[in-house]
N, CA, C and O of each residue as an XYZ file, in Angstrom:
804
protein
N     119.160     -7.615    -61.072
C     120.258     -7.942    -60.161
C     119.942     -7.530    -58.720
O     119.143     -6.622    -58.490
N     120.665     -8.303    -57.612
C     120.253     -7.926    -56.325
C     120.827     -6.627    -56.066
O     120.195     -5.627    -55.726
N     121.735     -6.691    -56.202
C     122.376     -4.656    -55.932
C     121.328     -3.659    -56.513
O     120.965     -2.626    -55.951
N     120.878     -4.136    -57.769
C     119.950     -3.128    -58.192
C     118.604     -2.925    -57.176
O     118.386     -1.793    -56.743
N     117.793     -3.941    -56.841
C     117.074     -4.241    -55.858
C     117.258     -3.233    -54.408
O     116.633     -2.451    -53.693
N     118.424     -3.803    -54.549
C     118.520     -3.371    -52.834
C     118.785     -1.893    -52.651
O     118.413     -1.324    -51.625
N     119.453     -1.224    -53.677
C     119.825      0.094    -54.362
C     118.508      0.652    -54.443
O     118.300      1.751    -53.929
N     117.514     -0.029    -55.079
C     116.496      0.807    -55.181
C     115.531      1.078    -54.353
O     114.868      2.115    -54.349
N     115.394     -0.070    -53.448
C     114.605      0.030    -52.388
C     115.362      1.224    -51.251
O     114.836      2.299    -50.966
N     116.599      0.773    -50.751
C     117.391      2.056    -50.366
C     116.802      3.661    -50.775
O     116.148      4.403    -50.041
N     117.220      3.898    -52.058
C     116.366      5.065    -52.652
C     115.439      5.447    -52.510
O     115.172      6.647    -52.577
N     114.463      4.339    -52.210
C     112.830      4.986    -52.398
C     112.320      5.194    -50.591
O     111.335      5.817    -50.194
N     113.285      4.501    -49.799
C     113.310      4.280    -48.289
C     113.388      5.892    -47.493
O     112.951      6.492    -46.512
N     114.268      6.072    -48.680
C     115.444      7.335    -48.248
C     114.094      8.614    -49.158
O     113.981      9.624    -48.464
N     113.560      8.645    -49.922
C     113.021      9.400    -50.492
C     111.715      9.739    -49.914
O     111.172     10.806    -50.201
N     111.097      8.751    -48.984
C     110.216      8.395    -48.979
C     110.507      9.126    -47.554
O     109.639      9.954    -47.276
N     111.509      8.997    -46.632
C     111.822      9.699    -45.553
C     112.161     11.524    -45.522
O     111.949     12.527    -44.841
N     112.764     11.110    -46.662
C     113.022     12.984    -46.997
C     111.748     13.722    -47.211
O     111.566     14.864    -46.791
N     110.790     12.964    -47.941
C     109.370     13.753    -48.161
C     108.657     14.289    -46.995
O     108.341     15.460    -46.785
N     108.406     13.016    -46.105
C     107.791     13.126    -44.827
C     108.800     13.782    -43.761
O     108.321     13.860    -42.630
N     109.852     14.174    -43.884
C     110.644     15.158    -42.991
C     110.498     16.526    -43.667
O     110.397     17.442    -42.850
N     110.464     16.870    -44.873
C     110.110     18.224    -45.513
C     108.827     18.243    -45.509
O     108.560     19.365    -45.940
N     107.816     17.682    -45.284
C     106.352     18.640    -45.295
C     106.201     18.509    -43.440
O     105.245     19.204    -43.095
N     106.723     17.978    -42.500
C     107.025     17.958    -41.112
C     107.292     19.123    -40.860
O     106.681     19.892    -40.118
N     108.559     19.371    -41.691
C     109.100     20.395    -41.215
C     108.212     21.906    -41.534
O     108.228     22.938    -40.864
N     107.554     21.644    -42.636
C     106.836     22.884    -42.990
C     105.593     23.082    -42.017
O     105.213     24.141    -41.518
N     105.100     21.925    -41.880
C     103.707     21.905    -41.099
C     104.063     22.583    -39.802
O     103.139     23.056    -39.140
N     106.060     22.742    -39.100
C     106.171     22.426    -37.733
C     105.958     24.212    -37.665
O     105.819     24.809    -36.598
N     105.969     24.906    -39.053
C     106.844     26.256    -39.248
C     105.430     27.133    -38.577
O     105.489     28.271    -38.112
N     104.611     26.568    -38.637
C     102.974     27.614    -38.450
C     102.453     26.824    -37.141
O     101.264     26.918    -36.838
N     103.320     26.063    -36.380
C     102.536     25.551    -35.028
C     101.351     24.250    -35.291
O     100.558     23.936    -34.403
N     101.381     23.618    -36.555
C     100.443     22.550    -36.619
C     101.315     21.415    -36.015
O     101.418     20.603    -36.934
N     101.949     20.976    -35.012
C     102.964     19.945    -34.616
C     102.899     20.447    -32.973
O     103.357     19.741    -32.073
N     102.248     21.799    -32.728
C     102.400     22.205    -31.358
C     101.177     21.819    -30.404
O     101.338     21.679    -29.191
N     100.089     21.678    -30.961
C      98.604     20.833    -30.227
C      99.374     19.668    -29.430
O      98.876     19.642    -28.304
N     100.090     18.974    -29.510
C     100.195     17.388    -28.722
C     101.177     18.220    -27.659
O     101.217     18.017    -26.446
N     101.546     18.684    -28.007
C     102.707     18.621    -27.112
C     102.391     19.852    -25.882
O     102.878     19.576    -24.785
N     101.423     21.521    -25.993
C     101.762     22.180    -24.955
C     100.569     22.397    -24.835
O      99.807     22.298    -25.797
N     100.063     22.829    -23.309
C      98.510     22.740    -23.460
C      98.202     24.118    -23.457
O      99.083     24.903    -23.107
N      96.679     24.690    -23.917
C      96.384     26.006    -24.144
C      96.700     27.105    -23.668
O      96.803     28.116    -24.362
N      96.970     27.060    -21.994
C      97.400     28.086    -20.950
C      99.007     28.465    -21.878
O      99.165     29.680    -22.003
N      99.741     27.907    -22.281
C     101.184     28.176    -22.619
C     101.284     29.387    -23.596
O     102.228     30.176    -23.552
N      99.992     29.509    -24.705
C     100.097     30.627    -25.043
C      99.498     31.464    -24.908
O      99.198     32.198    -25.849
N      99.067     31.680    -23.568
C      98.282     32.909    -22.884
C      99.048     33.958    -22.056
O      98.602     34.886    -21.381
N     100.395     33.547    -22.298
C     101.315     34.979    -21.929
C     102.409     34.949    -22.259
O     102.762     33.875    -22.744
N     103.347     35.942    -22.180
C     104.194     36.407    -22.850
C     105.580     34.811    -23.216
O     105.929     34.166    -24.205
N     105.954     34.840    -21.608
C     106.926     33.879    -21.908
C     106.339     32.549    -22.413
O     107.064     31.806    -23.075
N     105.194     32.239    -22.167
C     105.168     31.074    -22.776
C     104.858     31.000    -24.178
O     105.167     29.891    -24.613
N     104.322     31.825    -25.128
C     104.526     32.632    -26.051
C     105.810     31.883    -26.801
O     105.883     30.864    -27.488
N     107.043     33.115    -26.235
C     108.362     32.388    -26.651
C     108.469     30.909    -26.606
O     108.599     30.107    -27.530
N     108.364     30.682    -25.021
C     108.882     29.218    -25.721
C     108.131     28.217    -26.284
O     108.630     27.111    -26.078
N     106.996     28.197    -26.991
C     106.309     27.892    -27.334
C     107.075     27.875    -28.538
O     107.557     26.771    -28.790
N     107.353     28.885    -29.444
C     107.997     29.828    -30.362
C     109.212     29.040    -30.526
O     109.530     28.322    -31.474
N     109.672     29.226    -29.736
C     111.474     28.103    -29.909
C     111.799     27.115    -29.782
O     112.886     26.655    -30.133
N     110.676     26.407    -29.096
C     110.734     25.198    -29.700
C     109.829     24.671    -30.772
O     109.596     23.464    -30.842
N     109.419     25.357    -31.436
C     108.718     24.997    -32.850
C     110.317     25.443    -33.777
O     110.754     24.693    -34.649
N     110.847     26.438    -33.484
C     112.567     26.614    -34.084
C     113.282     25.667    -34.012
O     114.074     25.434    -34.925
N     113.206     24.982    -33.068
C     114.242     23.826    -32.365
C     113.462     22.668    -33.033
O     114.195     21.810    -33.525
N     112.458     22.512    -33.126
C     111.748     21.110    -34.340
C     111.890     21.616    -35.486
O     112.452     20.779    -36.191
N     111.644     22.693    -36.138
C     111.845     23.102    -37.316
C     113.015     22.602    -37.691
O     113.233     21.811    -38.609
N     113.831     23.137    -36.877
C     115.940     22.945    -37.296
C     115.627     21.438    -37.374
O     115.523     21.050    -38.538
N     115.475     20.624    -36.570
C     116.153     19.317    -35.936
C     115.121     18.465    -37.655
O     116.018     18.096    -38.414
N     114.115     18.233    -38.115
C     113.462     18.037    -38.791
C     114.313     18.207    -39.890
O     114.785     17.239    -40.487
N     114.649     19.901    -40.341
C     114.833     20.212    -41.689
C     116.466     19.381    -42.039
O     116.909     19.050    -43.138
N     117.138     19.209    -40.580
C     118.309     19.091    -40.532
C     118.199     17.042    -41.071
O     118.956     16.472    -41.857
N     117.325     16.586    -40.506
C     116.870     15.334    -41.131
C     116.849     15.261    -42.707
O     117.605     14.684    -43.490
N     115.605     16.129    -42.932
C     115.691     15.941    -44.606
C     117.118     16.083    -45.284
O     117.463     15.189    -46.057
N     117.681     16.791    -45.124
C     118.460     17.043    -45.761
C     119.575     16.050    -45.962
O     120.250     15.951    -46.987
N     119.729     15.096    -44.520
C     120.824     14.161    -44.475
C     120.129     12.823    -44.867
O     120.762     11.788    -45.075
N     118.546     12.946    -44.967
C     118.368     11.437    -45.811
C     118.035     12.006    -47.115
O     117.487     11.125    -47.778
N     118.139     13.215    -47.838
C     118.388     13.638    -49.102
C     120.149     13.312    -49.395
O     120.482     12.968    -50.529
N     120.837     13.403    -48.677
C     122.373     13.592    -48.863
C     122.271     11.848    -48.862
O     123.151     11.472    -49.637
N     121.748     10.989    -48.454
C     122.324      9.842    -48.528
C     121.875      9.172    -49.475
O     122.520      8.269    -50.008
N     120.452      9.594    -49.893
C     119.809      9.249    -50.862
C     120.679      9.506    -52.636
O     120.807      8.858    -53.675
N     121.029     10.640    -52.177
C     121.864     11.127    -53.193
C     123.388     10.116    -53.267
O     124.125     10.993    -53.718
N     123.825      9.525    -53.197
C     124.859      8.947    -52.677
C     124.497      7.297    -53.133
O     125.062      6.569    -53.950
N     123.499      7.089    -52.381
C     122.716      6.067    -53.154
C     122.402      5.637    -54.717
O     122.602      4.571    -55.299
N     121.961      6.604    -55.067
C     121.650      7.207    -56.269
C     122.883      7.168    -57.521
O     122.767      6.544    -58.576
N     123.998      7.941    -57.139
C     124.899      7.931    -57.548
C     125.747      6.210    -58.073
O     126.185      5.875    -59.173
N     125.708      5.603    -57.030
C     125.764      4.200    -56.932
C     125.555      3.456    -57.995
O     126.317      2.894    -58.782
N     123.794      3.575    -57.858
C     123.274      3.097    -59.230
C     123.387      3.675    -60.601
O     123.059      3.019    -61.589
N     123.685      4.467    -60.649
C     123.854      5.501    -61.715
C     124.899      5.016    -62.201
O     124.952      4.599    -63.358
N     126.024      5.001    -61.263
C     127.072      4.391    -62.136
C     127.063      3.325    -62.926
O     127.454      3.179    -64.083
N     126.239      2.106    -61.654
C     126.421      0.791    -62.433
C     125.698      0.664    -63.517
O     125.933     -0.272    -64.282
N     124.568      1.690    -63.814
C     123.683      1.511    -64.885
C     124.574      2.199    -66.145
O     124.145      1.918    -67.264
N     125.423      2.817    -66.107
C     125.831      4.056    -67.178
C     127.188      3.139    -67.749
O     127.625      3.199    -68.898
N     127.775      2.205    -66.544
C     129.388      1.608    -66.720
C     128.735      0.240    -67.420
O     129.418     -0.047    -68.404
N     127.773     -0.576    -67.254
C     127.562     -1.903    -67.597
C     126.819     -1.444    -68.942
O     126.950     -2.304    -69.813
N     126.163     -0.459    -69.308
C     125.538      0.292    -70.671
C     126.748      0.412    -71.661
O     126.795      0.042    -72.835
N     127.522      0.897    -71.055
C     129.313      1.221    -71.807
C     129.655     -0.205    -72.065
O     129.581     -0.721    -73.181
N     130.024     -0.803    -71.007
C     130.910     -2.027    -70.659
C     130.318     -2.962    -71.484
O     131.070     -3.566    -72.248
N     129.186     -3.206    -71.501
C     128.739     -4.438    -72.086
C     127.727     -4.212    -72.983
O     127.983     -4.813    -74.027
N     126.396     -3.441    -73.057
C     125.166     -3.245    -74.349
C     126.441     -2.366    -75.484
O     126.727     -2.987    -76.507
N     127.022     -1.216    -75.297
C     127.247     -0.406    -76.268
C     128.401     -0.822    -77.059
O     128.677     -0.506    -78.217
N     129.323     -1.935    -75.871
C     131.039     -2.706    -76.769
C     129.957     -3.815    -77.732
O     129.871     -4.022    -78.943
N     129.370     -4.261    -76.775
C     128.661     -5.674    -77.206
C     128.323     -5.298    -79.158
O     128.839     -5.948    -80.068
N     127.126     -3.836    -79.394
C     127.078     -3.605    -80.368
C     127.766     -3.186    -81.314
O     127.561     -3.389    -82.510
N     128.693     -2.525    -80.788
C     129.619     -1.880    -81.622
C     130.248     -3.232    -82.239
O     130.023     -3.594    -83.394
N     130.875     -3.771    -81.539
C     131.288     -5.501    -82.250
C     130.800     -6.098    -82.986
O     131.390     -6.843    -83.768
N     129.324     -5.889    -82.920
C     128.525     -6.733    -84.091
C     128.563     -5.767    -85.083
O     128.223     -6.352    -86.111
N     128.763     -4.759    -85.300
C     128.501     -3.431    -86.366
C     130.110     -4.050    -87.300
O     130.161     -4.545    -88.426
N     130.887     -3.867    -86.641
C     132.211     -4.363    -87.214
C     132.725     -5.581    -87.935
O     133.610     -5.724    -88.778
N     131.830     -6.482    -87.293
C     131.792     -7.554    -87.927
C     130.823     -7.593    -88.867
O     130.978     -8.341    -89.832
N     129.848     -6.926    -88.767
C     129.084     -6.853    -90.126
C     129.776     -6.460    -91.347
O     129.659     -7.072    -92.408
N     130.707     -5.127    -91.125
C     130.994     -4.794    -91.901
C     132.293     -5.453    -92.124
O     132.698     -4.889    -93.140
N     133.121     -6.253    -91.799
C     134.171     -7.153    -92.283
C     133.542     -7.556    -93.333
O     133.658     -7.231    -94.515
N     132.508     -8.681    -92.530
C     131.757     -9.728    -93.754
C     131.159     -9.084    -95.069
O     131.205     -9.840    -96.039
N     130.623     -7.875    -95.285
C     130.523     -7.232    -96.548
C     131.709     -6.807    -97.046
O     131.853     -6.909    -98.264
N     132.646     -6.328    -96.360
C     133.763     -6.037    -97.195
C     134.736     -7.371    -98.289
O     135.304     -7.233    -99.372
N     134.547     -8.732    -97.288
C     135.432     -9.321    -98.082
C     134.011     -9.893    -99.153
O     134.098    -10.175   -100.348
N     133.330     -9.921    -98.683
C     131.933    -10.352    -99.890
C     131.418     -9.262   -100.830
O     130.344     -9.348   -101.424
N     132.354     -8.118   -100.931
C     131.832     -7.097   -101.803
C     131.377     -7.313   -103.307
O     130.746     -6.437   -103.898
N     131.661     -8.303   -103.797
C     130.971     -8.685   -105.187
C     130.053     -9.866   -104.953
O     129.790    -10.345   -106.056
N     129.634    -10.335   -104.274
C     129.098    -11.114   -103.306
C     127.326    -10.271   -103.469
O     126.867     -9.522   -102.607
N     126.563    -10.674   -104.845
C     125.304    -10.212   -104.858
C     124.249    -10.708   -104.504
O     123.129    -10.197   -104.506
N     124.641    -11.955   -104.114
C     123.492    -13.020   -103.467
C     122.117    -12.266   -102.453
O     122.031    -11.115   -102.027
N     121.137    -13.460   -102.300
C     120.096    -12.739   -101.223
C     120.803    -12.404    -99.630
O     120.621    -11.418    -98.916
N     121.624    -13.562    -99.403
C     122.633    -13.532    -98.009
C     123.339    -11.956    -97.976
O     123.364    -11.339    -96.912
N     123.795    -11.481    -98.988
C     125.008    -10.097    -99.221
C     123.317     -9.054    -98.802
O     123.321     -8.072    -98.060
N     122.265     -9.522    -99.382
C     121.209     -8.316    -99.158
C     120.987     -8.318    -97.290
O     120.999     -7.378    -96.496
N     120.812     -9.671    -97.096
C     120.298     -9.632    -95.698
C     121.379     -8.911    -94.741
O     121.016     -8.369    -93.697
N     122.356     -8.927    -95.040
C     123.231     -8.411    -93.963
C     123.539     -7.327    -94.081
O     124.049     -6.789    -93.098
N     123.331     -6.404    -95.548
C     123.495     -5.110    -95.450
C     121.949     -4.577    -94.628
O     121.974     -3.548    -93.953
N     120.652     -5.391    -94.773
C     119.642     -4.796    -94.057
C     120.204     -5.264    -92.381
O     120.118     -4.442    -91.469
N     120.526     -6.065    -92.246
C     121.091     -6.475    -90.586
C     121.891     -5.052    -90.218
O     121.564     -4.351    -89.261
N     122.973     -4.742    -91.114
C     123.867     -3.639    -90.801
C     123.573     -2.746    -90.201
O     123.879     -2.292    -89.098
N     122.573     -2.323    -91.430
C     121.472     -0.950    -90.960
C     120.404     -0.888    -89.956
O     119.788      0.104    -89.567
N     120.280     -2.214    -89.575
C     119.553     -2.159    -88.069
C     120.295     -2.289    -87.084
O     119.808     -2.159    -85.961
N     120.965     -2.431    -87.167
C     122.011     -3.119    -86.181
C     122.281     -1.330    -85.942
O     121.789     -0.887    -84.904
N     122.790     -0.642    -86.561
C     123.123      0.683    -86.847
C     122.194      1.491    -86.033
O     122.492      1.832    -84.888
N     121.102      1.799    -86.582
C     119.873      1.969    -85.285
C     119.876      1.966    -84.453
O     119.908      2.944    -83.706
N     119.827      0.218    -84.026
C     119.753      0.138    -83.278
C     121.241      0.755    -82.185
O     121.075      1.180    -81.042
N     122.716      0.654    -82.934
C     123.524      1.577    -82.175
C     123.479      3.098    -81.670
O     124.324      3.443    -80.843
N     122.478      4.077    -82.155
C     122.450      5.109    -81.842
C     121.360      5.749    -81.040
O     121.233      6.907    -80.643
N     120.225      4.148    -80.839
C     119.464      4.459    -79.809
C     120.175      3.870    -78.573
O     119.952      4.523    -77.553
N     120.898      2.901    -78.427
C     121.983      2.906    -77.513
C     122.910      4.016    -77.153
O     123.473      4.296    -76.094
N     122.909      4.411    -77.992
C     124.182      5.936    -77.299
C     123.241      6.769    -76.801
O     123.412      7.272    -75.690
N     121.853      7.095    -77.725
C     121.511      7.980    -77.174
C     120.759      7.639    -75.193
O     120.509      8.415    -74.271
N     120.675      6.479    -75.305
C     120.760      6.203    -73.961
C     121.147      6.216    -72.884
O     120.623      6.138    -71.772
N     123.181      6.437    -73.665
C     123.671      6.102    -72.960
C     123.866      7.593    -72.354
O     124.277      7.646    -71.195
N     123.647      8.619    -72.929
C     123.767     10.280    -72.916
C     123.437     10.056    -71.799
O     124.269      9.916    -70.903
N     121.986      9.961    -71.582
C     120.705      9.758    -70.562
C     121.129      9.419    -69.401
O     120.910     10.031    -68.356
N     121.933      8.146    -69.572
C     122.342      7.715    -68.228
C     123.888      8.617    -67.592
O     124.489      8.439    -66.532
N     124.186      9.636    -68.771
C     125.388      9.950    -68.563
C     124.668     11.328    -67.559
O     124.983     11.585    -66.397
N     124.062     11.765    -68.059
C     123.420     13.147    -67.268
C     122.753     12.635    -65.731
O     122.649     13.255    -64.673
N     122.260     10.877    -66.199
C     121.307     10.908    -64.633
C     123.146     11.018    -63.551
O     123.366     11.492    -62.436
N     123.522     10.748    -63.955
C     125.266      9.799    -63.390
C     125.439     11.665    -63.034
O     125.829     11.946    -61.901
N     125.144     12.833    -64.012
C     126.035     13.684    -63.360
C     125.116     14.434    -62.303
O     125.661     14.943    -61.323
N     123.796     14.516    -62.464
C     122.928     14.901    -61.489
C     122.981     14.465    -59.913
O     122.723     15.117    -58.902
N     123.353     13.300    -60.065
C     123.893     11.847    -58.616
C     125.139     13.115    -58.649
O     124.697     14.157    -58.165
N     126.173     13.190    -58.985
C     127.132     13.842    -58.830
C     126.624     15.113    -57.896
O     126.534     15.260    -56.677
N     126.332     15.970    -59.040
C     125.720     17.960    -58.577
C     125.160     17.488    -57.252
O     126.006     17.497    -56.357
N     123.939     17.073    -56.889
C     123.271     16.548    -55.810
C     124.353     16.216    -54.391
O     124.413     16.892    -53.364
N     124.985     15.225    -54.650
C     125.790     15.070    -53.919
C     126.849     16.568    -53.321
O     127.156     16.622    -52.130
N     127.098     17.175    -53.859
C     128.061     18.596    -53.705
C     126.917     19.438    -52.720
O     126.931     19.623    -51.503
N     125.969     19.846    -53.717
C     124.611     20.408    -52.954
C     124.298     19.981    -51.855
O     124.460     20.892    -51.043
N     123.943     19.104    -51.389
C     123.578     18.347    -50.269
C     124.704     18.467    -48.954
O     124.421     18.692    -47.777
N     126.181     18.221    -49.600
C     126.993     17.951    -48.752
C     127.524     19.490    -47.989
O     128.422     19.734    -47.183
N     126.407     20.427    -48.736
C     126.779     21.913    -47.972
C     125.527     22.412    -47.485
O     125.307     23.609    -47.299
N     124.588     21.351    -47.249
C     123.162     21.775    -46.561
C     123.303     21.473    -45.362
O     123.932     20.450    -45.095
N     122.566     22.561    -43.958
C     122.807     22.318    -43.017
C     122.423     21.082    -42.666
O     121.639     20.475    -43.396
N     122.919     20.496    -41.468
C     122.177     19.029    -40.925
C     123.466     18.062    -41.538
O     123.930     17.068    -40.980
N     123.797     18.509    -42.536
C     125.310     17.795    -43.444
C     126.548     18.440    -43.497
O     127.470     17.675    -43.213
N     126.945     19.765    -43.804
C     128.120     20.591    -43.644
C     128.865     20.238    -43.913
O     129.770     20.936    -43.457
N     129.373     19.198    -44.654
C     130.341     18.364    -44.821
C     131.998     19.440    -45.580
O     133.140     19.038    -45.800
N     131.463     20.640    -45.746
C     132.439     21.658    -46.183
C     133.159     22.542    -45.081
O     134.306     22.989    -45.095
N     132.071     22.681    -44.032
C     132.566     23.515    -43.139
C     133.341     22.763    -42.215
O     134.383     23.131    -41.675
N     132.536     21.289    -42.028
C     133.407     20.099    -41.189
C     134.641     20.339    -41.320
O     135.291     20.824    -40.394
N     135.243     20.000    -42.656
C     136.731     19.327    -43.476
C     136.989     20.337    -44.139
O     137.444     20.053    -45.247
N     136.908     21.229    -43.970
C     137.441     22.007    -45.265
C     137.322     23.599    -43.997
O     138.282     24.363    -44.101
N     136.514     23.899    -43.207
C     136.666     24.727    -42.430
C     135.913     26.153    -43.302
O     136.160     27.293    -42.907
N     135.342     25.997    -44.047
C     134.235     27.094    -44.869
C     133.046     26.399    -45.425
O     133.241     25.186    -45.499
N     131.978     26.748    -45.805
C     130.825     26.655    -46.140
C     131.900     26.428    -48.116
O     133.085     26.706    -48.304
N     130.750     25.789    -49.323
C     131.251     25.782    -50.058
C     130.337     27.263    -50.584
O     129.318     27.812    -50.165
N     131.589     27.626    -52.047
C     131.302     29.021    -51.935
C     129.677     28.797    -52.839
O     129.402     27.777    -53.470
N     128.839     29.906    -52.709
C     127.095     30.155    -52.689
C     127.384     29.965    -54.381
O     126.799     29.081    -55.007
N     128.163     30.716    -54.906
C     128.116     31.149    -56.388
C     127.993     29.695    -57.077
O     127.063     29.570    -57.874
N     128.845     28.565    -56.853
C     129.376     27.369    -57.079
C     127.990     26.733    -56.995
O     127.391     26.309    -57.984
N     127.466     26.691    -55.597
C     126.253     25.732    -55.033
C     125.138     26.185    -55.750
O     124.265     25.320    -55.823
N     124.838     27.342    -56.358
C     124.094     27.578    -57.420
C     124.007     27.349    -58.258
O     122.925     26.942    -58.682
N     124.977     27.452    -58.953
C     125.477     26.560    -60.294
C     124.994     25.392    -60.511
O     124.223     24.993    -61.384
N     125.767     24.596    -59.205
C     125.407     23.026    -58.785
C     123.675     23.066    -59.060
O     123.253     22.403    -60.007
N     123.019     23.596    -58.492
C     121.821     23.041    -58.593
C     120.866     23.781    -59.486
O     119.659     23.620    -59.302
N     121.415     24.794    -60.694
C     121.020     24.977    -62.100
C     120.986     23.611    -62.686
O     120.042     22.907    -63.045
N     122.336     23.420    -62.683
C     123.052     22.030    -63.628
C     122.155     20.874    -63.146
O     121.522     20.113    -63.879
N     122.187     20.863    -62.154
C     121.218     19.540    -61.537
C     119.903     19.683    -62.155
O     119.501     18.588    -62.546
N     119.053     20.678    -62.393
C     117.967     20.747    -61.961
C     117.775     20.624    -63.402
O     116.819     19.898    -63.675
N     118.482     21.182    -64.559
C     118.907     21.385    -66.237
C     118.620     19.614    -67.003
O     117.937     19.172    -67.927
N     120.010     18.781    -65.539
C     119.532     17.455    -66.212
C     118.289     16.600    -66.084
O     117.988     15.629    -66.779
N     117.722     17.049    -65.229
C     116.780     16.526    -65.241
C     115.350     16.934    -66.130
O     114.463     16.106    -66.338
N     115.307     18.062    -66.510
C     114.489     18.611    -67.667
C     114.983     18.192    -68.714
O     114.168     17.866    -69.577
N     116.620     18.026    -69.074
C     116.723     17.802    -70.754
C     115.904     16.153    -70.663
O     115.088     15.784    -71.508
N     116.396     15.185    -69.277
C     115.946     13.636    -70.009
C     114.258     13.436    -69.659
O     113.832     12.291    -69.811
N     113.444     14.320    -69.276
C     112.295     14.572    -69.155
C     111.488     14.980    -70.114
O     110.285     14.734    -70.034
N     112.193     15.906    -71.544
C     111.375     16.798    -71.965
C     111.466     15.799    -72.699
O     112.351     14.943    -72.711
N     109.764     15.966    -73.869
C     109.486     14.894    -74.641
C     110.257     15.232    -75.891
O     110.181     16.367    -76.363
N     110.899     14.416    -76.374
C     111.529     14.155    -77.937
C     110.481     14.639    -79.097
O     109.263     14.572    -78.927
N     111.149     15.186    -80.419
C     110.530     15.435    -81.279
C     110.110     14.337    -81.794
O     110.816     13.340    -81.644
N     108.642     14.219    -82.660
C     108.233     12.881    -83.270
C     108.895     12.999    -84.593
O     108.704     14.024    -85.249
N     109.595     12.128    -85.014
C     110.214     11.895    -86.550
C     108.864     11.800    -87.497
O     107.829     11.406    -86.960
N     108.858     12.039    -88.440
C     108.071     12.159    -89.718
C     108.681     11.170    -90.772
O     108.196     11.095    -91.901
């Protein structure tokens, strides 16, 4: 779908900007960003020293304050898709099956003496069909955790400097204990749908 498209390219635009503003910003932290800009005499005495010094602070901030707001939008982005992938998984693959599961089992119920090869095929249909319903849910878990990570992210983000979006509207920072939490939980879903599954025997 085009939303998905455009959603994703968005994402990877935005990700792709946050990367290159966080290793910027790190490179700016030790003076590798300061060669173009001041020439050698500047740090050959005291004051120029400093400001040499503060404005590598003043790129540091202005940089880190970047990442963070194309992480916050990215996140937001993210969320977006998350939904539509987790609501149309619900809405339409998981009703869709469940319907056929039900109707399977109508049709064996009123055919219950019904021993024919047809009565065999549809109890094996059932049982795939069945399967196949619980690798759908378990999917749908998957998309339920990416959906809450888009969430946590979003909270996190919206109390990183460069964003503040707590201190803006709300007139406090959100509280530290909380924003920790937030990004346990975040960081949790993304290891459970990462870690590899046991192999069945």
């Amino acid at each position: 779908p085009t939303w998905k498209v455009v959603g994703t390219t968005l994402k990877l635009i935005g990700l792709g900007a946050f990367f290159a503003g966080d290793n910027l910003s790190y490179l700016s932290s030790f003076g590798f960003l300061d060669a173009p800009f001041y020439p050698p005499q500047y740090t050959q005495t005291k004051d120029g020293e400093k400001m040499v010094l503060q404005q590598r602070n003043n790129q540091k901030m202005k940089l880190t304050h970047f990442t963070m707001r194309t992480y916050f939008m990215t996140s937001i982005v993210g969320f977006f898709l998350n939904w539509n992938s987790f609501w149309n998984n619900w809405n339409d693959t998981l009703k869709e099956k469940l319907d056929q599961i039900q109707s399977l089992e109508r049709q064996l119920k009123e055919e219950r003496n019904d021993k024919s090869e047809k009565k065999k095929k549809q109890v094996l249909e059932l049982e795939k069909q069945k399967k196949l319903w619980e690798d759908i849910k378990g999917k749908q878990f998957v998309l339920l955790l990416a959906l809450l990570k888009s969430c946590l992210d979003i909270i996190i983000f919206s109390n990183n400097p460069g964003v503040d979006l707590h201190a803006k509207y709300r007139g406090k920072k959100l509280n530290e204990g909380f924003h920790s939490i937030c990004g346990i939980l975040s960081a949790s879903t993304v290891i459970y749908n990462n870690f590899p599954n046991a192999e069945t025997k």
